[in-house]
N, C-alpha and C positions, 0 to 999 in steps of 0.2 A: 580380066575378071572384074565383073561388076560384083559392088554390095550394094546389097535392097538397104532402105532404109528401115528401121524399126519400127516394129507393128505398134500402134499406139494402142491401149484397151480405150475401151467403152467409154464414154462419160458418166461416171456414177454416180456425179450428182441429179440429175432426174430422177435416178431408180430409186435414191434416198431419202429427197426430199423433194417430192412434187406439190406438196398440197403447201401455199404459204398463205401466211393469214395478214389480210391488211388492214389495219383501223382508221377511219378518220373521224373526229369531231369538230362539228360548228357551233354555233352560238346556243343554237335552239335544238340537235337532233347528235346521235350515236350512231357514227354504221360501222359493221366488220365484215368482212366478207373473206373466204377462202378461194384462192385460186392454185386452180390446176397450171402449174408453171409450161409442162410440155405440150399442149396444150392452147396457152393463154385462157383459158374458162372460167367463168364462176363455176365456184364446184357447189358454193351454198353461201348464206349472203344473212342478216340478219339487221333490221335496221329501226329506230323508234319513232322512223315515221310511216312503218306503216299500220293502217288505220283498228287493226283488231288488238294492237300492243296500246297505243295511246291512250284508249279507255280505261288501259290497267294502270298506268299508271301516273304519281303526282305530276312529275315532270318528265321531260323527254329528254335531259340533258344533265344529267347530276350523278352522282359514281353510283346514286340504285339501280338508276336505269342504264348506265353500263357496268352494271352485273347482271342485270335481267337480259340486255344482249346478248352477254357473252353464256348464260345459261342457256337460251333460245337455242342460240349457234350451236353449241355444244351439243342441243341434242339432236337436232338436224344433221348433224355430221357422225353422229350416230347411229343414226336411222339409215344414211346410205352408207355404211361400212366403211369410215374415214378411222380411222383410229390414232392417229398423230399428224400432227401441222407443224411448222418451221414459223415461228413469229418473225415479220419483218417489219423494225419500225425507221421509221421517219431522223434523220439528226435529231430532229428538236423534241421528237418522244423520247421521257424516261419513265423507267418502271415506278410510276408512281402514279396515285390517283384515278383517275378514271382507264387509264392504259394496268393499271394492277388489278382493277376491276373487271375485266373483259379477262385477262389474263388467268386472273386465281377460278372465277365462274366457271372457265373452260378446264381447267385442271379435278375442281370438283365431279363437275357430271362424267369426267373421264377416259378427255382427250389429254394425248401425251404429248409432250411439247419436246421436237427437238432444237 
């Protein structure tokens, strides 16, 4: 008599949290961008160097203008029916500063954060 081995379920982290949001900053720019984890995709991308955001604002690099990213993004991921993202940061990011800025932006306009 054989025993089968046990059926494994599904992986449900994909179904749960596909969409994760990555930050990075440099010296002079803000970028955040959403990726589809199953995938690998940009799913939508937001960044202060590109050339129609610059004009708005003072600087490209300071927690206004990563709240102005993370507003932009926020409503981009709106517009294509994203309605929650999975934050993933970095060791050396903490919830603070220009990472609380992108964050809080994106909770305003109305994406849910798991």
């Amino acid at each position: 008599m054989v025993i089968p081995p046990p059926i494994k379920p599904p992986r449900i982290m994909k179904f749960l949290k596909p969409y994760v949001l990555k930050m990075h900053f440099t010296n002079k720019f803000v970028n955040a961008q959403v990726i589809h984890s199953p995938t690998a995709t940009v799913a939508s991308a937001a960044s202060s160097q590109e050339k129609t955001l610059r004009s708005t604002m003072e600087s490209t690099r300071d927690v206004a203008a990563a709240a102005m990213i993370g507003k932009i993004l926020g409503e981009r991921l709106l517009l294509q029916d994203i309605p929650a993202v999975t934050v993933f940061l970095k060791r050396d990011q903490k919830y603070h500063g220009k990472v609380k800025a992108v964050i809080d932006s994106l909770r305003e306009v109305g994406i849910k954060l798991l």
